[in-house]
N, C-alpha and C positions, 0 to 999 in steps of 0.2 A: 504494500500500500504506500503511497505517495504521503506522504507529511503537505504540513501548510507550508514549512519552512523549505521543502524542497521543492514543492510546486512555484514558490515564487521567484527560486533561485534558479528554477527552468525562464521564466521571464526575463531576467536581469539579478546579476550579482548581487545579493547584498550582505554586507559584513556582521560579522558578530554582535556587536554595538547595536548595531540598525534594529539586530534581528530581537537582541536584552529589550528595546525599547516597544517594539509592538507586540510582542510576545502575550504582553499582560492588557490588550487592550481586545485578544478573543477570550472568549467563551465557550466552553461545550453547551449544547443546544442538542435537543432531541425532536425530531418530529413524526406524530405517526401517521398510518398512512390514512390520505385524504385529509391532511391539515394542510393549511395554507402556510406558507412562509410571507406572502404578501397579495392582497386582494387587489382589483381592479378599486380605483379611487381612494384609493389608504395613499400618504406621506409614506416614501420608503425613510429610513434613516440607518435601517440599518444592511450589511452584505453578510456573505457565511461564506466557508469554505466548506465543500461537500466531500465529509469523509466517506463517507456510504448510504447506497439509496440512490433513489430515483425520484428526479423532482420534474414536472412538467411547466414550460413557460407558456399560456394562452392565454386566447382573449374570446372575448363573445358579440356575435353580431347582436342587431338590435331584436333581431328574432328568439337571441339566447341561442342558438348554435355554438358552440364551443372549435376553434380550430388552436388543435396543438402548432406551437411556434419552435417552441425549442426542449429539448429535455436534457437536464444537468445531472451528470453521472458523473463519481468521484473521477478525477480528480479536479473539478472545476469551481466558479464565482457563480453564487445563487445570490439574486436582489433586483429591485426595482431599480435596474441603471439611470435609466433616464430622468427617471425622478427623484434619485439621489441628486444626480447634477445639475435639473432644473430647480427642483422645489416644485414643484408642480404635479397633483397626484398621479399615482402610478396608473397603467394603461392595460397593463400582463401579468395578467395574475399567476403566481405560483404556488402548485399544489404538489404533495408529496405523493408519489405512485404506490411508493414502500416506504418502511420504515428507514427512516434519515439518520444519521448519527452528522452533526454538522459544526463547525467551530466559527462562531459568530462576532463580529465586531459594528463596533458605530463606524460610519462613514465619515462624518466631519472631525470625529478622532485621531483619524488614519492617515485620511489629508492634511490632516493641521501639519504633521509632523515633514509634508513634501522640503516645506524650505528649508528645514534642520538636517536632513537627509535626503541628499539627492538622491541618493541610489533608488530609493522607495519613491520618489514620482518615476524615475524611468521604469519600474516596475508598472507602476499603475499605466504610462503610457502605451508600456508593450502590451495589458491585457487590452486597451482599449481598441489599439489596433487590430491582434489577434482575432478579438470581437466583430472589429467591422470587417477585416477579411471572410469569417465566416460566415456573417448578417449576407455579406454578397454574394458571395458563392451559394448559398442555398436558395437567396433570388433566384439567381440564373440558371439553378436546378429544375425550379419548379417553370420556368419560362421555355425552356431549351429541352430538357430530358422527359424522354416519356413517362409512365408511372413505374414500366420495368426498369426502366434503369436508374429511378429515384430508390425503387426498391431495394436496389444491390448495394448503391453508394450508403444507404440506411445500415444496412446489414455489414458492410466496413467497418464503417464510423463506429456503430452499436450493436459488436458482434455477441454479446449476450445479452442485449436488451428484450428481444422477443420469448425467451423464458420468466422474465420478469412482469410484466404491465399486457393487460390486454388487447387484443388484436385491434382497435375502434382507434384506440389512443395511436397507434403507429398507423394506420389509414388515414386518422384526421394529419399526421403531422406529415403524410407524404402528398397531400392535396386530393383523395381519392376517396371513395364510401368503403365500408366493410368488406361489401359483396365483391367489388376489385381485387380489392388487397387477396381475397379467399380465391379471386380467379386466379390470379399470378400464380401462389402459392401453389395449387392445384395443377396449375401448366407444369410449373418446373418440377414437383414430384412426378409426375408423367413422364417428366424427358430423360 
């Protein structure tokens, strides 16, 4: 299992020091499955590092349709990004698939600390980039790639995700209904 301290050290270096000083600004946190970590219209204020578990990122049309956006599997950053940055309520709401084990911090705590510690804004830069890399490329997935071949890139990315979380939850987050996702599947045990 990936640490918080090495996950971020995958991002950017940071030294001992850096690491004494935010060390005590997480928390263990628990979440069981079907809790939220943050609602649609909640102030995020806070982020968590996802030791284990399965957390879903969605949002719901005005009919209350539910489309999965993203799912945070250890070793990843769970939180309302945008509305940590803006102040402005959150938009994607986050719900736990399975039970969560998670190490949680204040955001404006975190940050405080950029100017006093460079190394830790170039950390928070590199997730933010990483972020928008991946925010793009799963655009251009669902524009570009048909449903078979979002399927496989799925199954890459989250090669044990489909023993975990229900079938609806990986159809919503591949742009597809249930009954698709059950055709694929069905074709390729055929071939």
């Amino acid at each position: 299992m990936i640490t918080l301290k090495q996950f971020l050290y995958t991002l950017s270096p940071i030294s001992d020091l850096t690491w004494q000083r935010i060390e005590p600004l997480f928390t263990e946190t628990r979440l069981e499955k079907g809790d939220y970590f943050i609602e649609e219209g909640q102030l995020a204020t806070q982020f968590a590092f996802v030791q284990s578990g399965v957390i879903r990122g969605f949002y719901r049309d005005p009919q209350g349709t539910e489309y999965n956006k993203h799912f945070f599997v250890s070793p990843s950053i769970v939180g309302g990004y945008t509305s940590l940055i803006t102040g402005k309520p959150n938009q994607i709401s986050q719900q736990a698939l399975t039970d969560c084990e998670l190490l949680q911090a204040n955001y404006q705590m975190f940050t405080a600390l950029y100017d006093t510690y460079p190394e830790l804004e170039r950390v928070g830069r590199r997730f933010a980039e990483q972020y928008f890399v991946e925010k793009e490329q799963k655009e251009i997935e669902i524009v570009l790639l048909d449903a078979e071949s979002r399927y496989r890139l799925f199954q890459e990315k989250y090669p044990e995700l489909e023993q975990q979380i229900p079938q609806y939850h990986i159809a919503s987050y591949l742009g597809i209904t249930p009954t698709q996702l059950s055709r694929i599947r069905k074709k390729w045990s055929q071939s």
